[in-house]
C-alpha atoms as a printed R data frame, in Angstrom:
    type eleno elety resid chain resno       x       y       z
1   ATOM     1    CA   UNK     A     1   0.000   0.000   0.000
2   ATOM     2    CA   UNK     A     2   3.107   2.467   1.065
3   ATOM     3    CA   UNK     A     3   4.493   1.854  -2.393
4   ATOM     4    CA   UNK     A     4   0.961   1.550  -4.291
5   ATOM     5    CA   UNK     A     5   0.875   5.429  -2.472
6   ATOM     6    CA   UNK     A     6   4.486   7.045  -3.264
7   ATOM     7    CA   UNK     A     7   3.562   6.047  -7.348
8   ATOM     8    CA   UNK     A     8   0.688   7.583  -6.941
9   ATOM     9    CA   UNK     A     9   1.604  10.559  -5.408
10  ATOM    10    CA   UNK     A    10   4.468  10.308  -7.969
11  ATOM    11    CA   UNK     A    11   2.470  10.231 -11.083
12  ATOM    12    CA   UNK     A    12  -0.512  12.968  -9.871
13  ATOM    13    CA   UNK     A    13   2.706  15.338  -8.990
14  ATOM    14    CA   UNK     A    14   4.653  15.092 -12.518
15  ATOM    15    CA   UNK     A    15   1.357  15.550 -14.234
16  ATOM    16    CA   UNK     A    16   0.453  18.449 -12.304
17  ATOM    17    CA   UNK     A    17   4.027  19.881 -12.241
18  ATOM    18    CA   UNK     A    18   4.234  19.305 -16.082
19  ATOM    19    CA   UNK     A    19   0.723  21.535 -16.308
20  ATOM    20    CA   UNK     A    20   2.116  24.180 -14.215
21  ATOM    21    CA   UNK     A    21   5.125  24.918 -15.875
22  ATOM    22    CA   UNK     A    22   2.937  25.284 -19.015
23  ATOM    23    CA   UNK     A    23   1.400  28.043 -17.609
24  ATOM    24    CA   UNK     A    24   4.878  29.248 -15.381
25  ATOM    25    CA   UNK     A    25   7.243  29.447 -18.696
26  ATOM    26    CA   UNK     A    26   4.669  31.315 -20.666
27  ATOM    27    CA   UNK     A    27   3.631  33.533 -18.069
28  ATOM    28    CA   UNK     A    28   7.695  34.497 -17.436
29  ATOM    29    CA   UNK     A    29   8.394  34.594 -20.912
30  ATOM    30    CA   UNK     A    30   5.586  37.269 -21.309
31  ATOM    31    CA   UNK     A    31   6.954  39.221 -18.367
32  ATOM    32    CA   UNK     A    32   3.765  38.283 -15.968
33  ATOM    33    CA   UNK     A    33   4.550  38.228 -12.604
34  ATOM    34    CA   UNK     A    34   4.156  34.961 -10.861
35  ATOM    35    CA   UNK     A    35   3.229  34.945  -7.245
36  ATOM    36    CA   UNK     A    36   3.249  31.230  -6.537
37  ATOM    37    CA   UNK     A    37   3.806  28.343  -8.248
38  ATOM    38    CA   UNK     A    38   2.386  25.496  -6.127
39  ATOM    39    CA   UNK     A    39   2.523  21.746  -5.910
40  ATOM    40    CA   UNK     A    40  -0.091  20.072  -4.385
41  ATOM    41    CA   UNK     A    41  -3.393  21.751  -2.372
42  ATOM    42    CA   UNK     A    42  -3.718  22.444   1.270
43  ATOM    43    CA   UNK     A    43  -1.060  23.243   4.283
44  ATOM    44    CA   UNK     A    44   2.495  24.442   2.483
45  ATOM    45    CA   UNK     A    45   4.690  21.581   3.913
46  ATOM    46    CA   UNK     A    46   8.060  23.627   2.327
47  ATOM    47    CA   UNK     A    47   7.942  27.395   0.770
48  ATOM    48    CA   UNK     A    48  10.825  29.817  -0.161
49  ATOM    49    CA   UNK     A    49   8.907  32.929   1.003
50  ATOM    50    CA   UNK     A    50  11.633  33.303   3.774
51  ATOM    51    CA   UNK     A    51  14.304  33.377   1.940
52  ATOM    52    CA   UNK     A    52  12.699  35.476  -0.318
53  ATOM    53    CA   UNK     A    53  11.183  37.776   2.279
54  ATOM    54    CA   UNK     A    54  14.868  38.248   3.701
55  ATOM    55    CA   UNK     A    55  16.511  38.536   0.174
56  ATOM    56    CA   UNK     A    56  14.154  41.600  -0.795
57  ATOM    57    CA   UNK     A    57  13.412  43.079   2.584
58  ATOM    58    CA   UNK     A    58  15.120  46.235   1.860
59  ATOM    59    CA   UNK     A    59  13.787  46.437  -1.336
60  ATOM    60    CA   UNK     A    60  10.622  48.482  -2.149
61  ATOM    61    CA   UNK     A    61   8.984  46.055  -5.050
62  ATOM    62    CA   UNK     A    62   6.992  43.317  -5.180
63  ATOM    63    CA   UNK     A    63   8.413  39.812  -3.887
64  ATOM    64    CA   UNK     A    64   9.860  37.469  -6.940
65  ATOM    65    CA   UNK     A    65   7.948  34.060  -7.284
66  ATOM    66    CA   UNK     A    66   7.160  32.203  -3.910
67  ATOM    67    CA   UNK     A    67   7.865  28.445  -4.755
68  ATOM    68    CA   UNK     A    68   5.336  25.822  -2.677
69  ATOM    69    CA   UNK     A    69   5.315  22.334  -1.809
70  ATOM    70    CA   UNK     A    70   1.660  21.694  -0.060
71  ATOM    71    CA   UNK     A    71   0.289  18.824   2.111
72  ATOM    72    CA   UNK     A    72  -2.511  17.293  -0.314
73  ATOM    73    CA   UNK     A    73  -0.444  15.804  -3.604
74  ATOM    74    CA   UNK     A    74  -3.655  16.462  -5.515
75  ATOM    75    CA   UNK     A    75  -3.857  19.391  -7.956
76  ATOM    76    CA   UNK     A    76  -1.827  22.367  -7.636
77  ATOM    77    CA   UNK     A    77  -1.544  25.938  -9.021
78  ATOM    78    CA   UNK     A    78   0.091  28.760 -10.621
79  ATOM    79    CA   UNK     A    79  -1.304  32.059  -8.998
80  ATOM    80    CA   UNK     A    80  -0.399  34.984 -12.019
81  ATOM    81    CA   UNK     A    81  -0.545  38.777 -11.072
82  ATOM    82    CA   UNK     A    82  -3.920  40.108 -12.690
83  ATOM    83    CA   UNK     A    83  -5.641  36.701 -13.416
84  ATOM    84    CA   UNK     A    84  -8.346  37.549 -11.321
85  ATOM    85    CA   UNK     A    85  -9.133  40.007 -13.179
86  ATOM    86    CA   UNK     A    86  -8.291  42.527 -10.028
87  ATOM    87    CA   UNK     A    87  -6.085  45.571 -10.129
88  ATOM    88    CA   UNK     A    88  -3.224  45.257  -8.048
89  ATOM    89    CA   UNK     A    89  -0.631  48.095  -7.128
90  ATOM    90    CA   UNK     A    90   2.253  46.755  -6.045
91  ATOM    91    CA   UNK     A    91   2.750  45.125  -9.823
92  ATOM    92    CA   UNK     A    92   3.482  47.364 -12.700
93  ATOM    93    CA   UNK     A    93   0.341  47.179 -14.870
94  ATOM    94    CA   UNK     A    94   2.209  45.994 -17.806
95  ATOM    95    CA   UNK     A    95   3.604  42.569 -15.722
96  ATOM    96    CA   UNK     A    96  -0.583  41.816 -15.225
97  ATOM    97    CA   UNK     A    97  -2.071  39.107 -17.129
98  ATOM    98    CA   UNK     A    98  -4.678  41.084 -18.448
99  ATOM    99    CA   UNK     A    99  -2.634  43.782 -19.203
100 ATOM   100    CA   UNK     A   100  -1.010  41.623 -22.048
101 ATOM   101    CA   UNK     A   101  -2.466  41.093 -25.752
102 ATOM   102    CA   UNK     A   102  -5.148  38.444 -26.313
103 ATOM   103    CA   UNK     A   103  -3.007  36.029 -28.229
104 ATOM   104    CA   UNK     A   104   0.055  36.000 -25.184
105 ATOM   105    CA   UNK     A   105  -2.876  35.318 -22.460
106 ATOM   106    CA   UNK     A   106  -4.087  32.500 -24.902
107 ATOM   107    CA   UNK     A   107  -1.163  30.762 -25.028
108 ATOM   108    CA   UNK     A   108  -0.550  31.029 -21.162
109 ATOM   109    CA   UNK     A   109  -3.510  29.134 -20.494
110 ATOM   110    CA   UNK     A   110  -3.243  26.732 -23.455
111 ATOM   111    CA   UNK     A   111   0.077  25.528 -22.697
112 ATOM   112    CA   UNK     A   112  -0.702  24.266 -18.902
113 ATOM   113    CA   UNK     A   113  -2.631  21.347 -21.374
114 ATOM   114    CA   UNK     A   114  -0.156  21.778 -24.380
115 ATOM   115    CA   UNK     A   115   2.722  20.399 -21.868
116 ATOM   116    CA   UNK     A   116   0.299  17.768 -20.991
117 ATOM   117    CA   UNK     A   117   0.363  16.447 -24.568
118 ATOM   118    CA   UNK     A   118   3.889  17.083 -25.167
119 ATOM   119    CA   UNK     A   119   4.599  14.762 -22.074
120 ATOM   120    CA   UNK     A   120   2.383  11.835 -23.266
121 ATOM   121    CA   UNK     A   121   3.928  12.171 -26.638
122 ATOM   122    CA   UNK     A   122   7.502  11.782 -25.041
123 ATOM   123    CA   UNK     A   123   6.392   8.788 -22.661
124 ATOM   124    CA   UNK     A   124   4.573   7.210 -25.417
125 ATOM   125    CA   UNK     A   125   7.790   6.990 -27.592
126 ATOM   126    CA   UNK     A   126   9.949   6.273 -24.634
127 ATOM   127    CA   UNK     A   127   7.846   3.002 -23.823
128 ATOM   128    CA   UNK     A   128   7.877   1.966 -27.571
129 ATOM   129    CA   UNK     A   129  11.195   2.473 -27.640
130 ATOM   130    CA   UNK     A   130  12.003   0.266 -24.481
131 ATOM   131    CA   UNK     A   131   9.601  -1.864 -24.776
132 ATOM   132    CA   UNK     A   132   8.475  -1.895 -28.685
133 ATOM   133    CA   UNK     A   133   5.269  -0.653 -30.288
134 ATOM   134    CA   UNK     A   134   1.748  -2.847 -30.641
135 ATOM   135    CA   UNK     A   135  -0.010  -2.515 -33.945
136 ATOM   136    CA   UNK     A   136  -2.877   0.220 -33.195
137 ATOM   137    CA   UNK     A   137  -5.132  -1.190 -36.722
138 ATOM   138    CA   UNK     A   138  -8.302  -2.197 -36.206
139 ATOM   139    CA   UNK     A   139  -7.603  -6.012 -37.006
140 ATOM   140    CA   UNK     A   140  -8.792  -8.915 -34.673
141 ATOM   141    CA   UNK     A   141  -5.203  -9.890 -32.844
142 ATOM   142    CA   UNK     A   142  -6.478 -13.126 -32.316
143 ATOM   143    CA   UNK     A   143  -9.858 -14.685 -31.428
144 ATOM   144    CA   UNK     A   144 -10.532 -17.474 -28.691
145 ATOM   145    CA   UNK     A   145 -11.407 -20.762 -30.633
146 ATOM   146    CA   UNK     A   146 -15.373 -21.761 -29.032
147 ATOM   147    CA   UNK     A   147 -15.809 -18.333 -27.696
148 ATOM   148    CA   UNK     A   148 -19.417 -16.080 -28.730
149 ATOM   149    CA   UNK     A   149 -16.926 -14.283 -31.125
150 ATOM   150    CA   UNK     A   150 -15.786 -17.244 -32.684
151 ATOM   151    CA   UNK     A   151 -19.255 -19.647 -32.663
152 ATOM   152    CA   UNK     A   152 -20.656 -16.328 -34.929
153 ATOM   153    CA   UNK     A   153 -18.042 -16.182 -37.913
154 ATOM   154    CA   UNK     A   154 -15.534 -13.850 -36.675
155 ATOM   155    CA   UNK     A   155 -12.082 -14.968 -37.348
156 ATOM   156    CA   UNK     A   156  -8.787 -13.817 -36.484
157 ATOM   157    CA   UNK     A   157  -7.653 -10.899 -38.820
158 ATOM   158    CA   UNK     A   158 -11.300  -9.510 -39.571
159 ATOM   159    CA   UNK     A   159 -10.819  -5.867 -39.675
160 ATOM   160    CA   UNK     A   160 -13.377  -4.187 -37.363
161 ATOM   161    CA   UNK     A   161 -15.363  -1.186 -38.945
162 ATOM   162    CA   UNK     A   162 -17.457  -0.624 -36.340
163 ATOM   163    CA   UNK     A   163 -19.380  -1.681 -32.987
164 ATOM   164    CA   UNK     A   164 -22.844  -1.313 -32.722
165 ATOM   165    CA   UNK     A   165 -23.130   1.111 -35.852
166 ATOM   166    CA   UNK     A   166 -20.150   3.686 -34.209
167 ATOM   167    CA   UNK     A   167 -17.238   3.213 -36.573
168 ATOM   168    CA   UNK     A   168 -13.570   2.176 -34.944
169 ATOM   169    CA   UNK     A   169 -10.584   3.659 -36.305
170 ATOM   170    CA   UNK     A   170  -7.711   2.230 -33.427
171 ATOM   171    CA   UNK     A   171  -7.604  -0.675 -31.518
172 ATOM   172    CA   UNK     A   172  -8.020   1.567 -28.752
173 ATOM   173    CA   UNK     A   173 -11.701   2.314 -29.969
174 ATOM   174    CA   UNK     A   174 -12.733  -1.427 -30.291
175 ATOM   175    CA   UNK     A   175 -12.071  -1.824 -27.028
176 ATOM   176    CA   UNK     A   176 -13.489   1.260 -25.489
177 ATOM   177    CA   UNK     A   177 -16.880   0.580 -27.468
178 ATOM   178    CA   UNK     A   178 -16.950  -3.197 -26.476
179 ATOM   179    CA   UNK     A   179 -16.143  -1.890 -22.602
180 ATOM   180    CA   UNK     A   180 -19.060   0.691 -23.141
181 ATOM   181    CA   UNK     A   181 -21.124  -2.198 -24.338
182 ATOM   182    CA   UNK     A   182 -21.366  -3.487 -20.719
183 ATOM   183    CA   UNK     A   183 -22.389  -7.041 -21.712
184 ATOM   184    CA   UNK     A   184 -24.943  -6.597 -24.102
185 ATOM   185    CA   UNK     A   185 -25.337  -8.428 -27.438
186 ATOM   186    CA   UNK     A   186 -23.135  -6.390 -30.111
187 ATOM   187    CA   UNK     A   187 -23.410  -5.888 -33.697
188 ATOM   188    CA   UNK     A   188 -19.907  -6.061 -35.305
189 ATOM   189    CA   UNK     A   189 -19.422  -4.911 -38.560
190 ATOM   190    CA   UNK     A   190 -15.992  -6.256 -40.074
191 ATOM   191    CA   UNK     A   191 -14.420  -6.385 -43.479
192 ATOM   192    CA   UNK     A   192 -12.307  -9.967 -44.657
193 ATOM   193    CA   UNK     A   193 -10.598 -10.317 -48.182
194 ATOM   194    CA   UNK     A   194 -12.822  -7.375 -49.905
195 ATOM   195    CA   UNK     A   195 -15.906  -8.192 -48.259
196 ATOM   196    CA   UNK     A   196 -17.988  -6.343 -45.323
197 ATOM   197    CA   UNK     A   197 -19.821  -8.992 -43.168
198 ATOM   198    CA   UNK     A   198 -21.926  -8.168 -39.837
199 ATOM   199    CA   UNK     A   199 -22.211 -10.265 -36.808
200 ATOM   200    CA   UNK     A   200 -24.393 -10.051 -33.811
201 ATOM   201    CA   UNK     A   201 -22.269 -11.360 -30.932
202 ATOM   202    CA   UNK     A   202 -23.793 -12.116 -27.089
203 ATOM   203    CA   UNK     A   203 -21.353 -12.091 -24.894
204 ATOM   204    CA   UNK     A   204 -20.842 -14.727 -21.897
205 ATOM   205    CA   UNK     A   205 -21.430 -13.421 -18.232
206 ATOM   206    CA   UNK     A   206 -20.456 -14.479 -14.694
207 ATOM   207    CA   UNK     A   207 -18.139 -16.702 -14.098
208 ATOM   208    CA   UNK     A   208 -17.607 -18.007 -17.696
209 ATOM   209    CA   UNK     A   209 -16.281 -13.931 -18.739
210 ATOM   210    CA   UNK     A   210 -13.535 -13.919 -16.777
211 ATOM   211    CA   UNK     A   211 -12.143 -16.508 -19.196
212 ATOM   212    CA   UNK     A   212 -12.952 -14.841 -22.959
213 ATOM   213    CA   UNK     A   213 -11.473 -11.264 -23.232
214 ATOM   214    CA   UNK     A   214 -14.862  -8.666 -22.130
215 ATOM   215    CA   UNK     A   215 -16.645 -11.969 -22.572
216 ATOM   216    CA   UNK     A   216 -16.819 -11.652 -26.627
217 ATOM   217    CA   UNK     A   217 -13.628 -13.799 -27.294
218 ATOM   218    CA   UNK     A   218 -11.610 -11.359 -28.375
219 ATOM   219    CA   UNK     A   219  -7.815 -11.201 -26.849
220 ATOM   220    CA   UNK     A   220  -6.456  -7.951 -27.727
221 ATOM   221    CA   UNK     A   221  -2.328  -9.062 -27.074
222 ATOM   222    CA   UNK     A   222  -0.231  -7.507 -30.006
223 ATOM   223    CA   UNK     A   223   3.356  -8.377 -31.551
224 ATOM   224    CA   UNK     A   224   5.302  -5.666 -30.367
225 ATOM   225    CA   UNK     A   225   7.549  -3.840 -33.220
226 ATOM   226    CA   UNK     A   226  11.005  -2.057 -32.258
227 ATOM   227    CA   UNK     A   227  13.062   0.729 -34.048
228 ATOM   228    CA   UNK     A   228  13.483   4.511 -33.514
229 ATOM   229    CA   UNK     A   229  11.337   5.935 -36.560
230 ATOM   230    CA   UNK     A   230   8.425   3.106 -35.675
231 ATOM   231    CA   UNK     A   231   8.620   3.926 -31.675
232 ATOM   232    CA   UNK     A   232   8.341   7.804 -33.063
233 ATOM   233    CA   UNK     A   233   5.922   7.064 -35.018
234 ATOM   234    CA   UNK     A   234   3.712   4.738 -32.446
235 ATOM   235    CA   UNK     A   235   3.797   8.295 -30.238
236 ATOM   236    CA   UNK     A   236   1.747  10.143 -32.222
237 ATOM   237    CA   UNK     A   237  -0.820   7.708 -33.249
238 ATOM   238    CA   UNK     A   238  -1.224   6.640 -29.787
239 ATOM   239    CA   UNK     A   239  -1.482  10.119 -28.725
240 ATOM   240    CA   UNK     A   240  -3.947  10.154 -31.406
241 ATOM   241    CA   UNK     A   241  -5.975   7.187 -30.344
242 ATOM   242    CA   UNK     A   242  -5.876   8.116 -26.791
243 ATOM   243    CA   UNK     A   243  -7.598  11.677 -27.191
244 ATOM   244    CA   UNK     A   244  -9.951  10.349 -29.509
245 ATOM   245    CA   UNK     A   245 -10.889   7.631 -26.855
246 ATOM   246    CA   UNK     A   246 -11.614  10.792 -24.508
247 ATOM   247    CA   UNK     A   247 -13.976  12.917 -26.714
248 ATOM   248    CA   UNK     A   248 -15.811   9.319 -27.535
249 ATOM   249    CA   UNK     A   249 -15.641   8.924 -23.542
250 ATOM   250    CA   UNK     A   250 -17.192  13.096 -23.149
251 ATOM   251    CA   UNK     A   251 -19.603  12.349 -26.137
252 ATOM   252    CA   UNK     A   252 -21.438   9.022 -24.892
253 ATOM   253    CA   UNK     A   253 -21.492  10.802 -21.360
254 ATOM   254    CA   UNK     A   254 -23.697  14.052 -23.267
255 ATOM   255    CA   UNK     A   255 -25.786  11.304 -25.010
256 ATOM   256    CA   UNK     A   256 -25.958   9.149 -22.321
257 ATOM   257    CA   UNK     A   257 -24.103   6.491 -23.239
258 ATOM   258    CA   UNK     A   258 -21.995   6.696 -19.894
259 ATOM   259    CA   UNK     A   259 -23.166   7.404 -16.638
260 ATOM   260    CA   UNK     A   260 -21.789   9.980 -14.407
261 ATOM   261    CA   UNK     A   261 -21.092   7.306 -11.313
262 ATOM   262    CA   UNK     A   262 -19.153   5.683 -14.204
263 ATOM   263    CA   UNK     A   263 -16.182   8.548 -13.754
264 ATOM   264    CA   UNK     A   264 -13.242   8.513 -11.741
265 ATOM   265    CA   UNK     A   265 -11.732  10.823  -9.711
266 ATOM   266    CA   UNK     A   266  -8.628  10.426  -7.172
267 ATOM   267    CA   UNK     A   267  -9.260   7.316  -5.118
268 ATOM   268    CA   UNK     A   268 -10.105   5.734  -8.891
269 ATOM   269    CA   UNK     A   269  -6.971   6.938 -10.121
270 ATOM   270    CA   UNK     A   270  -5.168   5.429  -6.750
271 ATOM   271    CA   UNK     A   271  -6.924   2.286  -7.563
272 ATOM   272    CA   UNK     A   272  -5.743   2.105 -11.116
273 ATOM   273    CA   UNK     A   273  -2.127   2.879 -10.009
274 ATOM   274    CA   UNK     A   274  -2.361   0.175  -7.426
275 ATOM   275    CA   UNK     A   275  -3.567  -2.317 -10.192
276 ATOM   276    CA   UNK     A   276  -1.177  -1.447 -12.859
277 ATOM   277    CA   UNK     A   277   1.784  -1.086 -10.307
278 ATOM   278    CA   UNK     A   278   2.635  -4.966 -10.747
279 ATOM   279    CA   UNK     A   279   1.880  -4.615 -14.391
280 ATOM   280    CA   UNK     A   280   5.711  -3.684 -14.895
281 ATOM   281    CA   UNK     A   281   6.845  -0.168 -16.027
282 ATOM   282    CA   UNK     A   282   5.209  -0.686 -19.391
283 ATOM   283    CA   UNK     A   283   1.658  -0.279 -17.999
284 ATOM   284    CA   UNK     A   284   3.118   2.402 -15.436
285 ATOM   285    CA   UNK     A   285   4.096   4.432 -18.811
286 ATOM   286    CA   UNK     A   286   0.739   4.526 -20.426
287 ATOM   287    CA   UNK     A   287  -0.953   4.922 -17.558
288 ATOM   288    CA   UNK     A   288   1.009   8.052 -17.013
289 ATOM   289    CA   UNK     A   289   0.220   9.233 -20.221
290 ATOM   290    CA   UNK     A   290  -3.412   8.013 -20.742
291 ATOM   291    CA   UNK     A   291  -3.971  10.601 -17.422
292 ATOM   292    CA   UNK     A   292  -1.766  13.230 -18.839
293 ATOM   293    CA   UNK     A   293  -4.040  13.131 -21.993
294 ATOM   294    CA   UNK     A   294  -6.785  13.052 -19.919
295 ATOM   295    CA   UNK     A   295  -5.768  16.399 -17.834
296 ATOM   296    CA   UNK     A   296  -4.793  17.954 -20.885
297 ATOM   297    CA   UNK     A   297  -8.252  17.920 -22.600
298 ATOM   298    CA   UNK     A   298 -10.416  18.167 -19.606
299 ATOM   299    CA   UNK     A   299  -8.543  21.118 -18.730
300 ATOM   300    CA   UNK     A   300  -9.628  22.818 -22.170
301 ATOM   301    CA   UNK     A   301 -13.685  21.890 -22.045
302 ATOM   302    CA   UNK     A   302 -15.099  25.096 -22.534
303 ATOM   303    CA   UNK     A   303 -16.207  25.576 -18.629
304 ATOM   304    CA   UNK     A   304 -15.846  27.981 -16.132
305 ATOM   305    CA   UNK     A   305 -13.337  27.414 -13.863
306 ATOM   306    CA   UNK     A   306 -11.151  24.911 -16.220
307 ATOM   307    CA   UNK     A   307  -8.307  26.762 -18.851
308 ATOM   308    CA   UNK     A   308 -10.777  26.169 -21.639
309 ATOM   309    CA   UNK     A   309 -13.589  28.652 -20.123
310 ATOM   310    CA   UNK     A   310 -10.798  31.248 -19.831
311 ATOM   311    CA   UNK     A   311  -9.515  30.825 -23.197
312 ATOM   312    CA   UNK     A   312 -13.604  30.876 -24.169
313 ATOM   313    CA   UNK     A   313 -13.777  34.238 -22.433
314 ATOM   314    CA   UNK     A   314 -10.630  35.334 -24.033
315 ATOM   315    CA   UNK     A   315 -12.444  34.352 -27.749
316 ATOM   316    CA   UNK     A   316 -15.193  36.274 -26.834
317 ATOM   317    CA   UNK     A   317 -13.350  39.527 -25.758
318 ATOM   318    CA   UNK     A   318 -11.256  39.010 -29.162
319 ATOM   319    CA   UNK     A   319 -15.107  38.862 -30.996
320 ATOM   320    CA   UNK     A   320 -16.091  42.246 -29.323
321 ATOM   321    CA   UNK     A   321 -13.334  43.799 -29.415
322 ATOM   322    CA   UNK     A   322 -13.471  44.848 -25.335
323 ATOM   323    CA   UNK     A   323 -13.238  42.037 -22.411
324 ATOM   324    CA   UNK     A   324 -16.412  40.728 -20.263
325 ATOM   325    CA   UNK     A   325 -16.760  42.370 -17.099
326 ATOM   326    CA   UNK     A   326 -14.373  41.637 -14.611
327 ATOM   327    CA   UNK     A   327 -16.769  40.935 -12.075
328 ATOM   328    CA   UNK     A   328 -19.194  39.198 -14.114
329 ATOM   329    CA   UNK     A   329 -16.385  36.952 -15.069
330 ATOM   330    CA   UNK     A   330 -15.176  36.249 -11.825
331 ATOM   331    CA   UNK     A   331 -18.698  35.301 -10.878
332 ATOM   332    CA   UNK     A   332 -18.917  32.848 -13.505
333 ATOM   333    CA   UNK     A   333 -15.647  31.562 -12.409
334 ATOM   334    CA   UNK     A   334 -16.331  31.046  -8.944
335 ATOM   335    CA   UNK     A   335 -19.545  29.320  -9.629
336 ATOM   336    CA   UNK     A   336 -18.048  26.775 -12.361
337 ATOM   337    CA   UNK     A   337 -15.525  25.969  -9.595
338 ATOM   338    CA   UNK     A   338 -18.077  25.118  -6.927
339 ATOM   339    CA   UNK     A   339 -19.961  22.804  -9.260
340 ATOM   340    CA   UNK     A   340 -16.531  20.705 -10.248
341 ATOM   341    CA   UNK     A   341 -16.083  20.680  -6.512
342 ATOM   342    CA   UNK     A   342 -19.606  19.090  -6.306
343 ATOM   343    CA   UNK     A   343 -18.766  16.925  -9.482
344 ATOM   344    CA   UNK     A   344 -15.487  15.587  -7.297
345 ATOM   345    CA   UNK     A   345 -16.973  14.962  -4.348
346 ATOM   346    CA   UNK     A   346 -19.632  12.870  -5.737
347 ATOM   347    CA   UNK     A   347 -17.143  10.896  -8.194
348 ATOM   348    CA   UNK     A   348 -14.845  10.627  -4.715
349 ATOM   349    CA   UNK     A   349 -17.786   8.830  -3.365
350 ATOM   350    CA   UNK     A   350 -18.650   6.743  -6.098
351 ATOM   351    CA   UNK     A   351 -14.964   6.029  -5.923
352 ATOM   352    CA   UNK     A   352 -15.065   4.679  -2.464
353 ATOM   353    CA   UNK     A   353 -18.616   2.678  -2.762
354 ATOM   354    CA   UNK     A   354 -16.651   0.851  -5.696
355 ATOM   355    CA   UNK     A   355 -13.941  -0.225  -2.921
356 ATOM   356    CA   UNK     A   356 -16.288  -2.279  -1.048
């Protein structure tokens, strides 16, 4: 459990310190002061506002960047002069955030997700290259002679177009779709040697599933290819695969498809380090940058609160020509933060009733 908690606390803290410096680097390249730049929520466990305090005491300006290290190793923030939209006097009005041109405050708050994706890209191709790259077609790897798959028709090879009429471009889909399928009988549609056939497939249940792959019959194990161009390569179509699996993941939740208590939030994400832990650093890899993915394009939905509902507000002062209302933004804001608090709470819970 110690172990199960230091790679967890491990993980969550390079993918938050990763999204961050995003913001940091852009923010100091655009001469914006930086307050604080903050691992981690709660109590500050270490902080170099002393030293700081002592280094500028006889100076009459603002205090460079406080650097924090804080009790909870969930989250953490970047606090920029002038995000809030307030005045503040003892920094310069040009070193404010919204003091600077539309397209410089864009790409602060872009690249706290952009470094997101640039980290998943690098694991991605650092685990292919270790480890080698698994074929991301649509292609049956192999299916389980006397399994539902296999009693239907499908054979090994068949190249999956779609599941239940939603068309699969990666691997990764078909087996997002089939988990989404939650044991119900499944309409494949596959094409073999030229030809398009369609299946209906039930799968097994109980018991009897925890022998066939998702209970269809399908094992999804890959030959793994090796060589710097292919690992390269294998990066950015995984990348690929792996964002597209989260906007199927946000669509089916608008239609309905998913259910809310089927989300995760930090005691999932514990869990799924604990269980991938003995996996080998392979599995440690892409979990590491399935979640960085994951941050990355959460943090840019359009809602208050995340980077994407500033950036939104930022489009819309670009369309007028003159910014919202401080204060009405701010108020927007504040209430978009109190429902993801809400949101976390009750995926927390869900979390924990899953434990037991």
């Amino acid at each position: 459990m110690i172990v199960s908690i230091i790679y967890f606390i491990f993980i969550l803290g390079l993918i938050v310190l990763v999204h961050e410096f995003g913001h940091f680097i852009f923010a100091k390249m655009f001469k914006i002061h930086v307050y604080e730049f903050s691992i981690g929520m709660g109590p500050v466990i270490y902080s170099t506002k002393k030293r700081r305090e002592k280094k500028l005491k006889a100076k009459k300006k603002v205090s460079e960047t406080i650097y924090c290290i804080r009790a909870i190793p969930v989250g953490g923030f970047v606090q920029l002069a002038g995000e809030g939209l307030e005045e503040d006097k003892n920094v310069k009005k040009e070193n404010l955030m919204q003091s600077k041109p539309v397209w410089q405050r864009f790409l602060v708050m872009f690249f706290g997700a952009g470094n997101n994706f640039i980290l998943a890209i690098l694991i991605l191709f650092l685990s292919a290259l270790i480890f080698g790259s698994p074929d991301l077609s649509t292609n049956i790897p192999y299916v389980i002679p006397d399994s539902p798959a296999a009693l239907v028709g499908l054979e090994t090879g068949d190249e999956i177009i779609s599941i239940a009429g939603k068309r699969t471009k990666t691997l990764d889909d078909v087996q997002l779709y089939l988990t989404i399928q939650d044991g119900q009988t499944t309409e494949f549609e596959v094409r073999r040697d030229g030809e398009v056939y369609t299946y209906e497939v039930t799968p097994l249940t109980g018991e009897e599933k925890e022998e066939k792959q998702y209970g269809f019959g399908i094992q999804f194990t890959n030959t793994l290819e090796k060589g710097f161009l292919k690992s390269l390569q294998y990066g950015f179509q995984k990348f690929y695969s792996i964002s597209r699996q989260v906007f199927i993941t946000l669509k089916e939740l608008f239609i309905g498809g998913v259910s809310l208590s089927q989300l995760s939030g930090p005691v999932g994400i514990y869990t799924a380090v604990d269980m991938t832990r003995s996996m080998g650093w392979y599995s440690i890899l892409n979990l590491i940058a399935l979640l960085s993915i994951n941050v990355g394009i959460m943090n840019l939905i359009p809602f208050p609160a995340f980077d994407g509902g500033r950036i939104l507000f930022l489009i819309i002062e670009k369309i007028k020509g003159k910014p919202v209302k401080a204060e009405t933004e701010n108020l927007i804001h504040n209430i978009g933060f109190f429902l993801l608090l809400a949101l976390l709470i009750y995926v927390t819970f869900n979390d924990i009733l899953r434990l037991f």
